[in-house]
C-alpha positions in Angstrom: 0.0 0.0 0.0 1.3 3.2 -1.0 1.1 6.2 1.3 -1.3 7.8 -0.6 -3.6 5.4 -0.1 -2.7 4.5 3.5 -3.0 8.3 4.5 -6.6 8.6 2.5 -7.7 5.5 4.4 -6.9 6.8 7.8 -8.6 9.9 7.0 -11.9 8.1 6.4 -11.6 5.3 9.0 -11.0 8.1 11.7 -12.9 11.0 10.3 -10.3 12.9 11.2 -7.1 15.5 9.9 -5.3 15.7 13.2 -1.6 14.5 13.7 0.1 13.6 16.6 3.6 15.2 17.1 5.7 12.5 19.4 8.8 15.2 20.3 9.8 14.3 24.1 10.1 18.2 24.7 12.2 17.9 28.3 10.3 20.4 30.0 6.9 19.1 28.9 7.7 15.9 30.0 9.0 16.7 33.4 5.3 18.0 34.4 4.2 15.4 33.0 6.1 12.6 34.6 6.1 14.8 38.2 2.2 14.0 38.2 2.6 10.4 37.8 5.1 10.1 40.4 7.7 9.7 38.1 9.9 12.3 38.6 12.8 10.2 39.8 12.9 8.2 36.8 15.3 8.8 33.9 14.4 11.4 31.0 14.7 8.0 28.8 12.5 6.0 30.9 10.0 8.6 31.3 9.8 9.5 27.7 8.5 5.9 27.0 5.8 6.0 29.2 5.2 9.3 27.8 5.2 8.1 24.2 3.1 4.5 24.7 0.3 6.6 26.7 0.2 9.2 23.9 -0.1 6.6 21.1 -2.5 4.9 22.8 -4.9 7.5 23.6 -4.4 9.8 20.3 -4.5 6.9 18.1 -8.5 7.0 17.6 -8.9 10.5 16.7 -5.7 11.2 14.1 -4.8 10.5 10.9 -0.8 10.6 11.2 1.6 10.5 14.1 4.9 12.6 13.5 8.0 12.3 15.2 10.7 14.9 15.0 14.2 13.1 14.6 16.4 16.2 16.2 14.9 15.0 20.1 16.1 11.2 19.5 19.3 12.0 17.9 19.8 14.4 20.4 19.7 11.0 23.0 22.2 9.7 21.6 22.2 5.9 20.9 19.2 4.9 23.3 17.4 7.6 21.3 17.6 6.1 17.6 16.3 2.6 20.1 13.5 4.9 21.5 12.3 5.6 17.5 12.3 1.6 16.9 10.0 1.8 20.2 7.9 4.7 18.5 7.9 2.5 14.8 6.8 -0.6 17.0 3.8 1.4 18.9 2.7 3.1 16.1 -0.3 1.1 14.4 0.4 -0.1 10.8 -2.8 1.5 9.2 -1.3 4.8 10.6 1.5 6.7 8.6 4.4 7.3 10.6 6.0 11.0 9.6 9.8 11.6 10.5 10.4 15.5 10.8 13.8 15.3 9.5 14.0 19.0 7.6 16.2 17.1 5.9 19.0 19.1 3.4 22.2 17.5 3.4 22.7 15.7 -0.6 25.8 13.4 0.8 23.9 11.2 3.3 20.4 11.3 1.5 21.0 7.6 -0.1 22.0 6.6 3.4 19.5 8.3 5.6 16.4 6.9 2.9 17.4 3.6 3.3 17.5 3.8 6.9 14.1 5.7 7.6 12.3 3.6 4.6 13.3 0.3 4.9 15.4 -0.3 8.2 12.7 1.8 10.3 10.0 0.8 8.3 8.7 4.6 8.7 6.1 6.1 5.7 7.0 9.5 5.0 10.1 11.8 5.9 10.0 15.9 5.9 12.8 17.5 3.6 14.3 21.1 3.2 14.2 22.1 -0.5 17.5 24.3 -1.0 19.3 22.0 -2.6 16.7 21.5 -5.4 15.7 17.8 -7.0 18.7 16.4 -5.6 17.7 16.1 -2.2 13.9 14.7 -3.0 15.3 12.2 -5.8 16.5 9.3 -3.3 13.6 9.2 -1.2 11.5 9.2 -4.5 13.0 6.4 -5.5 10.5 4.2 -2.5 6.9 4.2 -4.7 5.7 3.3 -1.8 6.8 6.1 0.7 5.9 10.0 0.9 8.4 13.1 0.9 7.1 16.3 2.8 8.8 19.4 1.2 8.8 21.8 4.0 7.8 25.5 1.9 7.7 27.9 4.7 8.7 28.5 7.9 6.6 30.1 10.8 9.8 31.3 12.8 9.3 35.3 12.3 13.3 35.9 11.8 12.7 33.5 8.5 10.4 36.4 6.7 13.6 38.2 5.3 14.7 34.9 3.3 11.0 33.7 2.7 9.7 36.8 0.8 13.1 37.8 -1.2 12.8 39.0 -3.9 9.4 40.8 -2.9 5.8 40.0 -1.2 4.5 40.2 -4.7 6.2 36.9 -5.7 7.7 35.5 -2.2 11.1 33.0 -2.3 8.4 30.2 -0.6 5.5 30.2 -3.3 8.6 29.8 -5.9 9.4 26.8 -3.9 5.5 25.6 -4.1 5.9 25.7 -7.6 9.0 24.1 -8.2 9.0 21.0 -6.1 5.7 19.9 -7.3 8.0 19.1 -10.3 9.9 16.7 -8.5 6.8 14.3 -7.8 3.4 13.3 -8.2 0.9 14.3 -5.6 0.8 10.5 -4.3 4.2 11.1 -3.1 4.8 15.2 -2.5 3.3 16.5 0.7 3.7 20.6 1.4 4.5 21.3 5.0 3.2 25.2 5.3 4.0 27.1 8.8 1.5 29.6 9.4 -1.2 30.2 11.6 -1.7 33.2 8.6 -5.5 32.2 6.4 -4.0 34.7 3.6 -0.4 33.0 3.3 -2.1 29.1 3.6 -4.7 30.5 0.7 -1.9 31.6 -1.7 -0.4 28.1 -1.1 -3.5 26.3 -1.6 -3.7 28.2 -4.9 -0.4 27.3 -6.1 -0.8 23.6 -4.8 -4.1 22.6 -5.5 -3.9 18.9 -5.8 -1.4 18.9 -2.7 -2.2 17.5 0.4 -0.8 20.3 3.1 0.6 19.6 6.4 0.6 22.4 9.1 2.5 23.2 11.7 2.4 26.3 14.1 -1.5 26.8 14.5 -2.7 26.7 17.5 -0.9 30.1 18.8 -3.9 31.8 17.1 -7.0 29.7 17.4 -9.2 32.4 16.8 -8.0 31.5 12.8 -9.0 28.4 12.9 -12.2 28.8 10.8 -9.6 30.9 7.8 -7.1 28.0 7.9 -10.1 25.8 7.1 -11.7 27.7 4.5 -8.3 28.5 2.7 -6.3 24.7 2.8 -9.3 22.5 2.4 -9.6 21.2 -1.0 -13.3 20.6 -2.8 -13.8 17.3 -0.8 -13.1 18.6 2.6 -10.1 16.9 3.4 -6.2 17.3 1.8 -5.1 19.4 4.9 -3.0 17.7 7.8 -3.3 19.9 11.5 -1.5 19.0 14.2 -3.2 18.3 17.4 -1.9 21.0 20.0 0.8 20.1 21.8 -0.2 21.1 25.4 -2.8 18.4 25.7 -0.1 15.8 24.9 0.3 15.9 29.1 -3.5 16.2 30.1 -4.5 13.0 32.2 -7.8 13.1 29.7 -5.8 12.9 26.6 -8.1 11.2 24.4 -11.2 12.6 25.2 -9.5 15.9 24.4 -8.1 14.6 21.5 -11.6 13.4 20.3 -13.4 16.7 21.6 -10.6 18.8 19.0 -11.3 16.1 16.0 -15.5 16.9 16.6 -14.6 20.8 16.5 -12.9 20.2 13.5 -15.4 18.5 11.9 -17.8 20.5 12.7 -16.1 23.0 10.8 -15.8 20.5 7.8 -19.4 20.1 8.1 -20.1 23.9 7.7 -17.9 24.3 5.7 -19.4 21.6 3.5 -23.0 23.1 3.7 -21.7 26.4 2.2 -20.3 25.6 -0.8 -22.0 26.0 -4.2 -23.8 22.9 -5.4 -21.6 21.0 -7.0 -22.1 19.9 -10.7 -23.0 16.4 -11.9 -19.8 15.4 -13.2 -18.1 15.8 -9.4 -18.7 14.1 -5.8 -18.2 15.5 -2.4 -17.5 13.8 0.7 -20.0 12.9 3.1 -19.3 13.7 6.7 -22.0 12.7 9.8 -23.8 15.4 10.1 -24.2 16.8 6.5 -27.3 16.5 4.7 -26.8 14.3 1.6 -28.2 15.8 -2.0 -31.8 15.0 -2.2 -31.6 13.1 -5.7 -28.8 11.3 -3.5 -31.3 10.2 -0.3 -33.7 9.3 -3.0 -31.6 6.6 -4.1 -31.4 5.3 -0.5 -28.0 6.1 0.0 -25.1 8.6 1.0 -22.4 9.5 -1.1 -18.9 8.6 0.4 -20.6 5.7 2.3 -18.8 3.4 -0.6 -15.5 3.1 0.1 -14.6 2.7 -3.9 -17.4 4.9 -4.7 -14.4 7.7 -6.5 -13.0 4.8 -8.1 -16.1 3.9 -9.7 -17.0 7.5 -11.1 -13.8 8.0 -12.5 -13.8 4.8 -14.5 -16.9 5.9 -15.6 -16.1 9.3 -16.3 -13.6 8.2 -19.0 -15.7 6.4 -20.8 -15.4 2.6 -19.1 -18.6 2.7 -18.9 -20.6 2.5 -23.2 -24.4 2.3 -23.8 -25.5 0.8 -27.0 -25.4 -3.0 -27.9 -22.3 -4.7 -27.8 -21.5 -8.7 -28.7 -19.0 -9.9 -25.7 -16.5 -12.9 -26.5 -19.3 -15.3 -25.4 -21.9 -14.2 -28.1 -24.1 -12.9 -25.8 -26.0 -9.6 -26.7 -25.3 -6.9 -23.9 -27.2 -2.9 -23.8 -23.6 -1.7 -22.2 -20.5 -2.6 -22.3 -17.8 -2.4 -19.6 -14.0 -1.8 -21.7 -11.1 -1.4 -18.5 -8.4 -1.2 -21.5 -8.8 2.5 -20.7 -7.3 2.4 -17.5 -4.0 1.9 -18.3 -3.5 5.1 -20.0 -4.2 6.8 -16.8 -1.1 5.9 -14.2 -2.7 7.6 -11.2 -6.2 5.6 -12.0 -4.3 2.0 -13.2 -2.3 2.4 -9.5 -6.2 2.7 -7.9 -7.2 -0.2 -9.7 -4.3 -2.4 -9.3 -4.4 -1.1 -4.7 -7.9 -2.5 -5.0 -6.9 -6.0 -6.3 -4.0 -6.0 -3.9 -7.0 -6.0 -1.0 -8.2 -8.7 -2.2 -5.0 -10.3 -2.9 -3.5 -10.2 0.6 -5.3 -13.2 2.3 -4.6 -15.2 -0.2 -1.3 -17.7 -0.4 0.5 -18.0 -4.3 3.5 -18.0 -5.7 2.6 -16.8 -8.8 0.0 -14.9 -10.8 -1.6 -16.0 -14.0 -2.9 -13.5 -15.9 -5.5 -14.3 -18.6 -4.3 -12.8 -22.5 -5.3 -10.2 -23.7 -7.5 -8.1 -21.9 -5.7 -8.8 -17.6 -1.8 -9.0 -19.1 -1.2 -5.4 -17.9 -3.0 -5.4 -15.0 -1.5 -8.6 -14.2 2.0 -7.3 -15.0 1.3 -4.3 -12.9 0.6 -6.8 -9.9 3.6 -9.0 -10.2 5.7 -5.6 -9.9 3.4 -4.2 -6.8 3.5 -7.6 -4.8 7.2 -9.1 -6.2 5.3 -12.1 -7.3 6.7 -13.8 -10.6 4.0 -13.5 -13.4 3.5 -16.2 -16.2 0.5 -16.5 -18.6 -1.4 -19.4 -20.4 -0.9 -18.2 -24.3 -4.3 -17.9 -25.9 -2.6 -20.3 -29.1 0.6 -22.0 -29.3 2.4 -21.0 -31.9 3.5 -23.3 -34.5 7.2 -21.8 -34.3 10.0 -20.9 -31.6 9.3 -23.1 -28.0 5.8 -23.3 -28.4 5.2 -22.8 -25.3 1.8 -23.7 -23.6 2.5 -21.3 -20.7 4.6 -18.2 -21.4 7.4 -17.7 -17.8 9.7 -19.3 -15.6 7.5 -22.0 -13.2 7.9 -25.1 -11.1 5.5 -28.2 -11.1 3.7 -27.9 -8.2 3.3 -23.8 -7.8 0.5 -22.5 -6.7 -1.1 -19.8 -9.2 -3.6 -17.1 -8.3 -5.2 -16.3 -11.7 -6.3 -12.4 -13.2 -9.0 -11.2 -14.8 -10.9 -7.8 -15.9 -14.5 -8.9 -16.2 -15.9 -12.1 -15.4 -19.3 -12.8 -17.6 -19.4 -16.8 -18.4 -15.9 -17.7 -16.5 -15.2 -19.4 -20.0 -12.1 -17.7 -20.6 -11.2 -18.0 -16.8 -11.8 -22.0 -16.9 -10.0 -22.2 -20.3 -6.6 -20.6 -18.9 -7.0 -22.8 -15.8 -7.1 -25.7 -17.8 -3.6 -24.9 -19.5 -2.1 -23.7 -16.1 -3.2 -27.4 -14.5 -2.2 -29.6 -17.3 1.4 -27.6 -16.9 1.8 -29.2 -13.4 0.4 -25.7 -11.7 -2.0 -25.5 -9.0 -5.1 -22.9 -9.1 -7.5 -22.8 -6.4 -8.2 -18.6 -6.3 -9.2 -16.4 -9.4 -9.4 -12.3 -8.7 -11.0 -10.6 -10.8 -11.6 -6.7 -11.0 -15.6 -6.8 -12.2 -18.4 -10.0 -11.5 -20.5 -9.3 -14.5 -23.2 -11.2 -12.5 -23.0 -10.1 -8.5 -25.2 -10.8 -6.4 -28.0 -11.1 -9.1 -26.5 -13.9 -10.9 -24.2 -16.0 -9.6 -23.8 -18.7 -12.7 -20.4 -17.5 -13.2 -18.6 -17.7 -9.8 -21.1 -20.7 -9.2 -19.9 -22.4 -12.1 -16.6 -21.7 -10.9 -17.1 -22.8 -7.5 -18.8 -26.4 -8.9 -14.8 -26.7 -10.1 -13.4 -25.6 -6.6 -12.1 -22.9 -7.5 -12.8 -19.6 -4.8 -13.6 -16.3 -7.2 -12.3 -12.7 -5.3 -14.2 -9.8 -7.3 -13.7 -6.3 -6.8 -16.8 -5.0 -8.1 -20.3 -6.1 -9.7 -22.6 -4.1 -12.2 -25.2 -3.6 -9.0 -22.4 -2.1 -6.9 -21.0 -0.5 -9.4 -25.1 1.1 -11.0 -26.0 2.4 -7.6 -22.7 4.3 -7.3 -23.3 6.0 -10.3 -27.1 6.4 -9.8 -26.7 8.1 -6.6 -24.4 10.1 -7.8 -26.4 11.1 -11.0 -24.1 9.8 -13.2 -27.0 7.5 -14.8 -30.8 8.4 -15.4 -33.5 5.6 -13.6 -33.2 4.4 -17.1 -29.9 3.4 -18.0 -29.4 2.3 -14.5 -32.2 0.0 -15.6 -30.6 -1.6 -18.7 -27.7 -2.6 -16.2 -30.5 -4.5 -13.6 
C-alpha cells in the first residue's frame, strides 16, 4: 500500500485530519512525569511511558503521528532505540512522519534507506534548497511520501522567505518548483502559518497537494480561515496538528476526540456552504451533512462506498458505453464495460491495481496467471506491486519458436492465483485454468476486478465454485449502477438496462 492510499484511508476510518507530534520536549515531559510520580525516573524512561500513553490515547482521533528526529538524535544511541520503540507502537494503518528537515545531498542515499526500509517509517520531511537532488532518493520508494517543508513560521525566516518581494515570495517559488519533482501520491507541502492569507496563496499554487501544518494553535481564533483557505473541494487534503499542550493532560483522548469533533464540525459547515456541485463531481460525506436529495432518494449517501471515487472515475472516461455490444461469449449486452482504458491513466491503473492487492492479501501463491489479452497489464502491474513472478497461459501455441503452452519461468507444483478484468461466463477464466493445470500448476483462487453477475446472478462464480475454485471480485454491475445512480451519473433508465 502506497502512502497515498494509507493516508486517505486513515482519514476516512478516523474521520479525522489531526496529527500527533511524538517530540519528548524535556520540560513538557517533566510536568508530565512529576504527576505520575515519576519524577525520579530517567528522562529516557520517562519518555516511554510518555510516548506509549500518547499513542494509545491519540491513536482513535488522528490521521498521522509525526516524530521529530532532532529530540532522539539528540539521545544519543538509546534515542535512535526509542524511535524503533515509536515505529513498534505506532499502528500499521497509521503513517508514521519523521520530521527530519532534511537538506544534506551526501547522506540522503543513506538516511532513505534507513528511515524507509530499516525503520519501516512512511514519510520523511525534507528542506528544499538543494533543489531535485535532495527529493530524488527518497522518490526512489513508490511506496513512501516526501514532505517538502515550503515555509517556515519562525518570524526571523520572513527576510529569506519573501526575497525578492511579497509580490512573488522565495516560498510560493518553492510551491511551484518542487511539485516538479513528484506526483501528488508522493509530495506532501509542509506550510507554517497560523496566517489564512499565506495558507490561501499556497492552496492556490498547490491545488492537488495535500498540506501539512504546523504552528497553529498560537492563534485559534483563525482556525475557521485555515479551514476555509487549505481545504480542498472534498473537505479533506489538509494535515493539522493536534496542540501540543494536551499531549500531558490525564484526559488525553477525550481531548483529543473533543478537538477532532470541533474540526469537523467546521468540515461540516464548511461543507454546507459551498455552491452545489455539478453532476460530473462528488463530495465527501461527513456525519452530520445533509446528503443531495436526488442522492437520499436513491437510498444512500455519497462517500458511504469506500470505492465509490474509483467507480465514477472509471466511468467518467468512458469505461462505462451504452449501446449493444456482442461480448466474446456471443451474448448480446445494452452496455459494455472496456477497462483497457485504464492503463493510460497511471494515477487511476495504481487505484485499480491497490484495490486487487485487497483482495490479494489473504490469499497464499507463488505466482499470478494472468489471462491474454485483456488482464496481461494489470496482471504485470501486480507481479511488480506484490514481487510475485507473473507467467500466462498463451491464448494459441504458436506453430514456431518453443511453443510454449504457458509463457514464464514456473515449477511443477506452484501454486497460481489467476487475473482477470471482467468475469461474464468464466469461459475464458476456466480455459486458462485448464492450461495452467495440465502444466503441473496449481489454481485454487481467481481475482477478478468486475463480476458481470453479482449478487444477481451467480452462474459465473457458481460455475466456478462447482470446479473448486474460490472467485475474489472487486466489483459487480449492481455495486457499481447504484454508485453511479446516486451520484447522478445515470438516469433511472440506464441504471435499468444494467438490472
Amino acid at each position: 500500500m502506497g502512502f497515498f492510499v494509507q493516508l486517505t484511508e486513515a482519514i476516512a476510518a478516523r474521520q479525522s485530519l489531526l496529527m500527533t507530534g511524538l517530540d519528548p520536549n524535556p520540560e513538557m515531559l517533566q510536568s508530565w512525569a512529576q504527576r505520575r510520580g515519576m519524577a525520579n525516573r530517567s528522562f529516557l524512561s520517562q519518555a516511554r511511558h510518555w510516548i506509549k500513553a500518547v499513542v494509545e490515547e491519540t491513536s482513535p482521533h488522528v490521521c498521522a503521528i509525526k516524530a521529530s528526529l532532532g529530540f532522539y538524535q539528540a539521545l544519543g544511541p538509546l534515542g535512535l532505540e526509542l524511535l524503533l520503540e515509536v515505529r513498534d507502537l505506532v499502528p500499521r494503518d497509521l503513517p508514521l512522519i519523521i520530521d527530519a528537515k532534511h537538506g544534506d545531498l551526501n547522506s540522503s542515499t543513506a538516511l532513505a534507506h534507513y528511515l524507509f526500509r530499516d525503520l519501516a517509517v512512511d514519510a520523511v520531511t525534507l528542506s528544499p534548497l538543494a533543489g531535485q537532488d535532495i527529493a530524488a532518493p527518497f522518490l526512489l520508494y513508490a511506496d513512501k511520501a516526501v514532505v517538502i517543508t515550503c515555509r517556515s513560521s519562525n518570524p526571523a525566516a520572513k527576510r529569506i522567505q519573501y526575497h525578492p518581494s511579497e509580490a512573488d515570495p522565495l516560498f510560493l517559488q518553492i510551491v511551484r518548483e518542487c511539485q516538479l519533482w513528484g506526483t501528488p501520491d508522493q509530495l506532501l507541502l509542509e506550510v507554517g502559518t497560523s496566517d489564512p492569507a499565506v495558507l490561501a496563496q499556497v492552496r492556490a499554487a498547490a491545488p492537488e497537494r495535500v498540506l501539512m501544518l504546523r504552528s497553529i494553535w498560537s492563534e485559534e481564533e483563525r482556525l475557521d480561515g485555515l479551514l476555509k483557505a487549505g481545504l480542498n473541494a472534498t473537505a479533506d487534503g489538509l494535515l493539522l496538528p493536534l496542540p501540543q499542550n494536551l499531549l500531558v493532560e490525564d484526559d488525553l483522548g477525550d481531548q483529543a476526540a473533543a478537538v477532532k469533533a470541533m474540526i469537523n464540525r467546521r468540515r461540516e459547515r464548511w461543507l454546507v456552504q459551498q455552491p452545489r456541485q455539478p453532476a460530473e463531481s462528488c463530495t465527501v460525506w461527513l456525519p452530520g451533512v445533509e446528503p443531495d436529495p436526488a442522492t437520499a432518494a436513491a437510498g444512500r449517501k455519497p462517500g458511504t462506498d469506500p470505492l465509490e471515487g474509483l467507480i465514477l472515475d472509471l466511468f467518467d472516461i468512458g469505461c462505462l458505453l451504452f449501446g449493444e455490444y456482442v461480448q466474446a461469449s456471443g451474448a448480446v449486452f445494452n452496455y459494455y464495460v472496456d477497462l483497457r482504458q485504464i492503463i493510460s491513466d497511471p494515477n487511476l491503473f495504481h487505484r485499480v491495481l491497490h484495490s486487487y492487492c485487497d483482495l490479494l492479501a489473504p490469499v497464499d501463491f507463488d505466482r499470478i496467471a494472468g489471462i491474454p489479452y485483456g488482464s496481461l497489464p494489470t496482471a504485470t502491474g501486480l507481479s511488480l506491486q506484490l514481487h510475485k513472478p507473473l507467467i500466462y497461459p498463451r491464448k494459441e501455441v504458436k506453430a514456431h519458436g518453443a511453443r510454449r503452452l504457458i509463457e514464464g519461468d514456473f515449477n511443477e507444483g506452484d501454486t497460481v492465483v489467476v487475473v482477470d478484468d471482467i468475469l461474464i461466463t468464466g469461459g475464458s477464466v476456466l480455459e486458462g485454468i485448464q492450461k495452467l493445470e495440465s502444466s503441473g500448476l496449481v489454481v485454487r483462487d481467481v481475482v477478478v476486478f468486475i463480476d458481470h453477475g453479482g449478487s444477481r446472478d451467480r452462474q459465473a462464480r457458481e460455475r466456478l465454485a462447482a470446479q473448486g475454485y474460490r472467485c475474489h471480485a472487486v466489483l459487480d454491475i449492481e455495486r457499481i449502477t447504484a454508485v453511479l445512480l446516486a451520484a447522478g451519473r445515470l438516469s433511472p433508465e440506464q441504471a435499468a438496462l444494467l438490472a
